[in-house]
N, C-alpha and C positions, 0 to 999 in steps of 0.2 A: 785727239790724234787723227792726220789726214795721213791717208793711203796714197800714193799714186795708182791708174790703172790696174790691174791685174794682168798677169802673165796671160799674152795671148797665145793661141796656135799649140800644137801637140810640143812639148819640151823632146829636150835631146837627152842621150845617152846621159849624161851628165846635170843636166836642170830638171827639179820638178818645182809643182809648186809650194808643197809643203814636205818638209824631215821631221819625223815623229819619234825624237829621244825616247826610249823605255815601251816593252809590251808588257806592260802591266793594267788592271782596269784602265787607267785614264786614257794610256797611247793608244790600247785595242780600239776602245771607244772610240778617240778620237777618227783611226783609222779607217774602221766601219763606216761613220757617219760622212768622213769623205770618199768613202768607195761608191757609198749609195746614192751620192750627188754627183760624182762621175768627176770628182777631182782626184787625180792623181799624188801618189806621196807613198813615202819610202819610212818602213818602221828599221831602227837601229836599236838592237839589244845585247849587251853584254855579256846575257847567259845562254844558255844552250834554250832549245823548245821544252826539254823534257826539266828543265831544274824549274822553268815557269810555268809548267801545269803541277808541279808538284812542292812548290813554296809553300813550305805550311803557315797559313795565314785567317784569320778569324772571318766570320761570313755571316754576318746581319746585314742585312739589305732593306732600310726601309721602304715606306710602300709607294711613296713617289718616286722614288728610283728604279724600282720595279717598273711604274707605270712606264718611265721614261726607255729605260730598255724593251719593253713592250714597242710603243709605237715606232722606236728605229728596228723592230724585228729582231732582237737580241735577247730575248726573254726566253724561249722555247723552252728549253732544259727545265731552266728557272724552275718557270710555273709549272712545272709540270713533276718535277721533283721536289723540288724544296719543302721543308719546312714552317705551316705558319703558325705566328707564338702571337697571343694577344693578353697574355699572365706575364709578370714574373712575381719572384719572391723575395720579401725582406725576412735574414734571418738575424733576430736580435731579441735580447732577454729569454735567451733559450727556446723560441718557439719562431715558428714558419708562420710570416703574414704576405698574404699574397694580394696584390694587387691587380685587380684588372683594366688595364689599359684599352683592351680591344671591348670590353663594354663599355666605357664613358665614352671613348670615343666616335665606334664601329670601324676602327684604324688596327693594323696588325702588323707584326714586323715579320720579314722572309727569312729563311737559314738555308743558308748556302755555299757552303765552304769558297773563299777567294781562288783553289784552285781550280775547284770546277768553272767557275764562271771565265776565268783565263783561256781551260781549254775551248770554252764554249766560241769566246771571242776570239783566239787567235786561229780555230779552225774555220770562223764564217768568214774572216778576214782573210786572210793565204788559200784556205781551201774552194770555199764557196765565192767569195768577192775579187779572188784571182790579184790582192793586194798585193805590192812588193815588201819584204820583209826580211832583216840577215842579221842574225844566233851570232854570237860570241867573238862579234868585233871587239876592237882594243883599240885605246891611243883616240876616243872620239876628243875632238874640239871645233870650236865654233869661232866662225870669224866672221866680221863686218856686219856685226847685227845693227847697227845704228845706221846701213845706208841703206839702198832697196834692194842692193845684191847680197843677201849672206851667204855663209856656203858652211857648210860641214862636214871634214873632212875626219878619217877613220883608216884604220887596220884589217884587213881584209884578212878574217880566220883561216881561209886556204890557201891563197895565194904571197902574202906576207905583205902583199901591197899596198900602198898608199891608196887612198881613192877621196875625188874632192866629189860633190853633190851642191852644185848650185841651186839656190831655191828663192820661194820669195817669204815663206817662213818657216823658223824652228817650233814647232810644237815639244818644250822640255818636260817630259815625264817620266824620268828617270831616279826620279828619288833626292835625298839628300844629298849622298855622295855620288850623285851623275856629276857630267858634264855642262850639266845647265847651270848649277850652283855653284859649279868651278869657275864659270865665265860672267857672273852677275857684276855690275862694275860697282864704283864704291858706293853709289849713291841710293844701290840698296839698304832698304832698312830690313833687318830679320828681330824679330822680338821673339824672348824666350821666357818660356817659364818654368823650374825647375820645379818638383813637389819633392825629392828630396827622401823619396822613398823608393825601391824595386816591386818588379813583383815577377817572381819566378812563374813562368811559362812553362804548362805541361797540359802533354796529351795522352790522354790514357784508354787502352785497352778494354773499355772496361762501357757497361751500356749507361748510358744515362739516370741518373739516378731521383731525376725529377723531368719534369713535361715543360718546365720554363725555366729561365735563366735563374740562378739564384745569387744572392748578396748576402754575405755572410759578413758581418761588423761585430767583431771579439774584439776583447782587449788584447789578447795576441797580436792579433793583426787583420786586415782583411782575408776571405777566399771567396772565389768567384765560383762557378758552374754553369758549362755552358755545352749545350746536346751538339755534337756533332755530325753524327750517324746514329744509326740504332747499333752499331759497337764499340763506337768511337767517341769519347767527353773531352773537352776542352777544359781546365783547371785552370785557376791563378791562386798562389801565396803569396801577399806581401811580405816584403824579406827585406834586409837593410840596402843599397845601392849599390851595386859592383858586387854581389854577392857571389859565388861559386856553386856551381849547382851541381859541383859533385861534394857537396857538403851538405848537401840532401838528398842521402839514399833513399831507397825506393819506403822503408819501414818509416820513417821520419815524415817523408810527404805523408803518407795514408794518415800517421798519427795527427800531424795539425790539419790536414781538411775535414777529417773526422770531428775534431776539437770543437775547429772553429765556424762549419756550417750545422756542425750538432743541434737540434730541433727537438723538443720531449713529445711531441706532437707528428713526426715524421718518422720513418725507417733510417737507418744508417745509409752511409753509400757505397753503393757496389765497388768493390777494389775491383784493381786490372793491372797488367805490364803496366809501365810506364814506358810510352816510346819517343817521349821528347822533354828535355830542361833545358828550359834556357833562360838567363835573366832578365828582365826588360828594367831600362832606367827609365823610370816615368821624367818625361817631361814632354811639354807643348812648344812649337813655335808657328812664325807667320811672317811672313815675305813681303813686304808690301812697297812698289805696288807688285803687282802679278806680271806687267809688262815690262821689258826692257827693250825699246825697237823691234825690233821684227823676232823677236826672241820671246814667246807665251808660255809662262809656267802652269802647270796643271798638278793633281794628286802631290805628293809627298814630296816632291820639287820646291812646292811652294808652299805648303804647310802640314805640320802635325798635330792630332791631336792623339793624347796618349788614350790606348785600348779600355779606357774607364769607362764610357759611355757608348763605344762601339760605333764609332761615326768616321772613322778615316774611308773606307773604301765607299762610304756615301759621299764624302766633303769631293773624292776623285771623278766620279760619276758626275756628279753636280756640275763640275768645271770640264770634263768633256761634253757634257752637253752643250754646256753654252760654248766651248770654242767649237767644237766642231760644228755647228750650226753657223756661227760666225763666220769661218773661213769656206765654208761652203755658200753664203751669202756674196763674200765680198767677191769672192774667186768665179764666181758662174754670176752673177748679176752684178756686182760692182756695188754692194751696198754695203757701208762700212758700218752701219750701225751699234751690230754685236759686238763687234771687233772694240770700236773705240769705247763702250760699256763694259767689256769684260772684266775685267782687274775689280769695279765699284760692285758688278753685279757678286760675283763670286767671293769679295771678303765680306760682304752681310752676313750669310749664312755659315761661313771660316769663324768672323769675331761672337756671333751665339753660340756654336758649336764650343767654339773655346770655352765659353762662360759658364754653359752647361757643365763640361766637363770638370773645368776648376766646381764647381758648387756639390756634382758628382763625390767628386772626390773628399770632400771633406764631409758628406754623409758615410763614405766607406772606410776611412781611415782615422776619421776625429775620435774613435774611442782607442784607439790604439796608441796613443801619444803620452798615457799615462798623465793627462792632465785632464783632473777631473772636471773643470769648466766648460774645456770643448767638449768631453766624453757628454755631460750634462746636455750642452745644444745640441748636440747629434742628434740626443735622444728624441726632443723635441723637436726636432726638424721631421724624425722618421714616424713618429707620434702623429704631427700634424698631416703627412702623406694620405692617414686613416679617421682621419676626424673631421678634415676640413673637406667640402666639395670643393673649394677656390683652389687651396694648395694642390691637389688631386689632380684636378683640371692643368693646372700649370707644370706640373709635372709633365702628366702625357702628353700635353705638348708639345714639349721639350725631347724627351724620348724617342717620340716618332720622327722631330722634325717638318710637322703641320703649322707650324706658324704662320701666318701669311704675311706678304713682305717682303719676301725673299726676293 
């Protein structure tokens, strides 16, 4: 991919250089990383500021992501609150087996709820970086992204008005049902993977009832456990797809997470309110390529990986780095390097991420299928986690995302 020039001279009312679809990790990111390169650009968001610091949304941050929000100065909060986990637990054949990853490796994962890290970014971006940014536009669409003019035109929440924004590119971070995925032309390909199971989403009231994540594989079904706050736990049930989650009152959740993360070796777990259900359709996809002319997809725009393995708000980070780095390259030095590598560099770590998660997945669900052969390999897949140093190894690396290659 060649570029022509870069927009020279201070833009007008109307042109920047780049429109930043969605402030969510990727857009914030992205936005940051060209504030602090002294490129100009405009974030566009659907929702209000106050519904994107308070999205309830899962917050494992592995440790090169951290690194990478450290060095653009985005880390503060971070590191300085957060949570770090170098355990988790496998619970199967009625007992707690813990793995430590942060000792074979000396690698650790961060916890950080997604909205914090939102407010963090969207206050150093609008508040600290004097970034432009505008809440609960409507009616976005994109046009002429295949020439070197695109422009991005929108609904204006107070005024009622139309407004166009000429740029030289769209950064799309808006998610699946943004505007960037409305406008991809046919010759995108999206791959999909369905697993064909739910898993009801809840947060509960209640303190954490272990020091690392846990993995709970019953024949029931999976449950998850995941520390939020010191009063606050994150839960999953697997549940049939399109389930109703008012058809598990509050006494029914307690009874199968108790059930099926039960340990003879461990205490029960602490109940609490339940202040959120909701069902999640597990499945994965992937957009490829990343690029459409002047049109860069980023986080959940451009792919998903389902909450199995804990890797969407890392796959989002990952790909604002390298675009914002890229358009900060081409836009102030004229080097198109990143740019024309972006798409190759960011689905390497999309298509392991995926793989992981598929392989994930059928250690935490293969006993529940009522078929004794896969319940049988599960075993021995979770078996060999504690027996082999190779398998062990391959694991935490997978988990953390330390591969090299990327």
């Amino acid at each position: 991919m060649t570029f022509p020039s870069p927009h020279a001279g201070p833009p007008a009312a109307s042109r920047l250089p780049v429109v930043i679809l969605g402030a969510g990790p990727a857009g914030l990111t992205v936005g940051n990383i060209l504030r602090a390169g002294g490129v100009d650009c405009l974030v566009l968001e659907t929702e209000s500021r106050e519904f994107i610091e308070r999205r309830p949304r899962a917050g494992v941050v592995e440790e090169w992501a951290v690194r990478g929000l450290e060095e653009r100065g985005l880390a503060g909060n971070l590191t300085a609150r957060a949570q770090r986990h170098a355990e988790c637990e496998f619970r199967f054949d009625g007992r707690g087996h813990r793995f430590p990853y942060g000792e074979l490796t000396g690698r650790h994962h961060w916890f950080y709820p997604q909205p914090a890290l939102v407010t963090d970014l969207v206050r150093e971006y609008a508040d600290v970086r004097g970034g432009a940014i505008a809440f609960g536009v409507r009616d976005v669409r994109l046009h002429d992204l295949d020439s070197g003019r695109p422009s991005v035109s929108y609904t204006d929440p107070d005024s009622g008005e139309r407004r166009l924004v000429r740029c030289d590119f769209v950064a799309g971070c808006d998610g699946a049902r943004g505007a960037s995925r409305g406008a991809l032309p046919a010759r995108a390909r999206i791959s999909r993977y369905d697993y064909g199971i739910g898993w009801l989403a809840l947060l509960a009231e209640a303190p954490p009832s272990s020091d690392c994540v846990l993995f709970g594989m019953h024949p029931d079904g999976f449950a998850g456990h995941m520390a939020r706050s010191p009063g606050v736990t994150r839960y999953y049930l697997q549940c049939p797809p399109g389930d109703d989650p008012d058809d598990w009152p509050d006494e029914r959740v307690w009874a199968a997470l108790q059930q099926r993360l039960r340990a003879a070796d461990r205490p029960p777990l602490t109940e609490g309110r339940l202040l959120e259900k909701r069902v999640l359709d597990m499945h994965n996809y992937v957009v490829e390529p990343m690029v459409f002319g002047r049109l860069f997809l980023a986080g959940d725009a451009a792919h998903l990986v389902a909450p199995i393995a804990a890797k969407g708000m890392n796959l989002a980070l990952n790909d604002a780095f390298l675009l914002g780095d890229g358009l900060v390259a081409y836009l102030t030095r004229g080097e198109a390097t990143g740019l024309d590598g972006y798409s190759e560099a960011c689905l390497r770590r999309v298509w392991d991420y995926q793989e992981f998660s598929q392989w994930l997945s059928e250690i935490c669900h293969g006993a529940s299928h009522g078929d004794p052969y896969r319940a049988g390999t599960t075993l021995a897949r979770l078996r060999r986690l504690f027996t082999s140093p190779a398998a062990a190894a391959a694991f935490a690396e997978q988990y953390l995302g330390t591969a090299a290659g990327y």
